[in-house]
VOGU-3710 file (C-alpha; in Angstrom, 3 decimals, decimal comma):
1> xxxxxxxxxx> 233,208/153,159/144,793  229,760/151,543/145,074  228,458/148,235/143,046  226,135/150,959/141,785  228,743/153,098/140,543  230,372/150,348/138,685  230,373/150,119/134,963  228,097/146,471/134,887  225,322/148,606/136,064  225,514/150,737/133,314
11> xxxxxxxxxx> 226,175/147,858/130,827  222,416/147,010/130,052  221,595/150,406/129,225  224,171/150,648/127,245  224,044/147,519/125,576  220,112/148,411/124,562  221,531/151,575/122,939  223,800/148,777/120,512  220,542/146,851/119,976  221,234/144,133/122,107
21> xxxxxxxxxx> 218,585/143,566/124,870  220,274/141,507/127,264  220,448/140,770/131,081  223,574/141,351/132,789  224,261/139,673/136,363  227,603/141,298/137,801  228,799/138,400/139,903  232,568/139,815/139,828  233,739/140,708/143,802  236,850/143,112/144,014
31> xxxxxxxxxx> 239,982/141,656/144,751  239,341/138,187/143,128  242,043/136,050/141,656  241,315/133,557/138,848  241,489/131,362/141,623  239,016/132,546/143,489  236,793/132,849/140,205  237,651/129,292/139,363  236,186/128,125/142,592  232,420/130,166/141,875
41> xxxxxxxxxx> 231,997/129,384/138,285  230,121/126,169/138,878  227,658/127,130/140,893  226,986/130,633/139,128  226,636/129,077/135,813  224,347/126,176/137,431  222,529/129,006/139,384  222,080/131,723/136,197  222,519/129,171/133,143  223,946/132,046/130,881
51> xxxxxxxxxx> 224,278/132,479/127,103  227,151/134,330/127,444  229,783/134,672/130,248  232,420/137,502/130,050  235,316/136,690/131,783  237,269/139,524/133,482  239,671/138,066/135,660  243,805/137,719/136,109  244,220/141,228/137,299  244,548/140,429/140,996
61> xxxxxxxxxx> 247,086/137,481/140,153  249,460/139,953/138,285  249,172/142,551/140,892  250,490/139,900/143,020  252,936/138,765/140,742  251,303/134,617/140,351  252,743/133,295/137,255  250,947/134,069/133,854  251,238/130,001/133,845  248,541/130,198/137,279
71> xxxxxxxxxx> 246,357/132,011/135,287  246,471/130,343/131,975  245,707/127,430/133,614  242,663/128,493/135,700  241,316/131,006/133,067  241,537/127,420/130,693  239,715/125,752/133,134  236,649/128,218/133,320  236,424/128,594/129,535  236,024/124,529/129,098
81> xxxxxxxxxx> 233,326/124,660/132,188  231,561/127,487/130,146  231,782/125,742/127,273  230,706/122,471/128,856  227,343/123,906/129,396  226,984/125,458/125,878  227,574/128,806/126,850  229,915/131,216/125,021  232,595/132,803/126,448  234,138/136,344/125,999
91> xxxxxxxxxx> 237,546/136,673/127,305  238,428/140,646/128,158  242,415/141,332/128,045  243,705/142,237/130,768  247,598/143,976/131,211  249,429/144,521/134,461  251,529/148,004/134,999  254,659/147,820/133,096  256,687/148,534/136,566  256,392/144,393/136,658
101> xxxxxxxxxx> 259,487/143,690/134,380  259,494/143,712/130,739  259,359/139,306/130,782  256,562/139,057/133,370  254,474/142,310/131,549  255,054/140,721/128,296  254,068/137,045/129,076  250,821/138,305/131,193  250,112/140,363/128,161  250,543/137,361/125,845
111> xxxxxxxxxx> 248,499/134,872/127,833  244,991/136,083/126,734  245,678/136,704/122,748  246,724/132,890/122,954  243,949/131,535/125,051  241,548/133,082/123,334  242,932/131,312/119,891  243,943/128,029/121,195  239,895/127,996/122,616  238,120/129,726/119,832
121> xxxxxxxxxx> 236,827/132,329/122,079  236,388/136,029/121,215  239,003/138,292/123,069  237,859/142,514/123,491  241,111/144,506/123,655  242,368/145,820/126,689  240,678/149,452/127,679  242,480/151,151/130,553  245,231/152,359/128,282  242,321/155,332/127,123
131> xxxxxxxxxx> 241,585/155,422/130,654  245,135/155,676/132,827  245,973/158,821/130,807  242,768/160,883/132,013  244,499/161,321/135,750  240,519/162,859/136,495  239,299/159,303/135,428  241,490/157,257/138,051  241,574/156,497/141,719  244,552/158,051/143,709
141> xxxxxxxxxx> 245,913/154,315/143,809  246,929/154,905/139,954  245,299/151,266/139,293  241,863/151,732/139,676  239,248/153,879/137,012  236,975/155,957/139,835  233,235/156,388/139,231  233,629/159,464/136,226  235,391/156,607/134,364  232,604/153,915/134,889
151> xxxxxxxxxx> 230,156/155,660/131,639  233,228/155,273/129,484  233,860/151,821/130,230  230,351/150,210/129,528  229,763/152,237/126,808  233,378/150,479/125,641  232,689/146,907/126,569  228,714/147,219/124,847  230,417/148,460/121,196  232,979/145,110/121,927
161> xxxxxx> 230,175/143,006/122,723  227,879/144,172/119,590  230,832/142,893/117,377  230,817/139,676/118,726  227,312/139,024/119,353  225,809/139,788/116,102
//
């Protein structure tokens, strides 16, 4: 699937049809860990000096089974850079496939309910659970929402975000 086809493109659009007139910048690249993430954040926030940062990441790390501690700990990290610079941060939940083990499912799950508390941040609910049951809305890898899903999703995430940003 293209950048184009991806659901940030279609954010703005649909984030003018909530009443919120705001610039998106998509600077998420496919396959990145918190890690990696971790590593960019200070020059993207130095570069683009945000209001807002919406922080999507922790799904490569469980699809490589890192420890929910990893991520914690780098996704903790970002959120205190973002907030160093006065810029709010959105955290977006983020599950792995229950095939993972009941512990390791439960504590990934876990991990961004309790971040988002402990840091006073606002959390929007995990979404592929409306998406992984329309098989016509997923890639054949069973993981991955495919370009019919990508309306759906930013039309989603823009109701989540006119609840928080008021």
């Amino acid at each position: 699937m293209t950048v184009e086809e991806s659901w940030p493109e279609f954010l703005p659009e649909k984030l003018q049809q909530q009443g919120l007139d705001l610039t998106v910048i998509n600077a998420s690249i496919s396959g990145d860990t918190s890690g990696n993430g971790l590593a960019r954040l200070p020059a993207l926030l130095t570069k683009h000096q945000p209001d807002y940062v919406l922080l999507e990441l922790g799904a490569n790390d469980g699809l490589r089974g890192f420890s929910p501690k990893i991520v914690n700990n780098n996704l903790s990290v970002m959120i205190d850079n973002i907030k160093s610079q006065n810029t709010k941060t959105i955290l977006m939940q983020i599950q792995v496939p229950p095939n993972y083990g009941k512990r390791y499912s439960k504590a990934f799950s876990e991990l961004y309910p309790a971040l988002s508390k402990q840091k006073g941040i606002s959390l929007i609910p995990f979404f592929l659970e409306e998406v992984i049951t329309k098989p016509e809305w997923m890639q054949k890898d069973g993981l991955h929402p495919n370009a019919k899903a990508q309306q759906w999703i930013a039309e989603y995430i823009a109701k989540e975000l006119k609840k928080i940003i008021k």
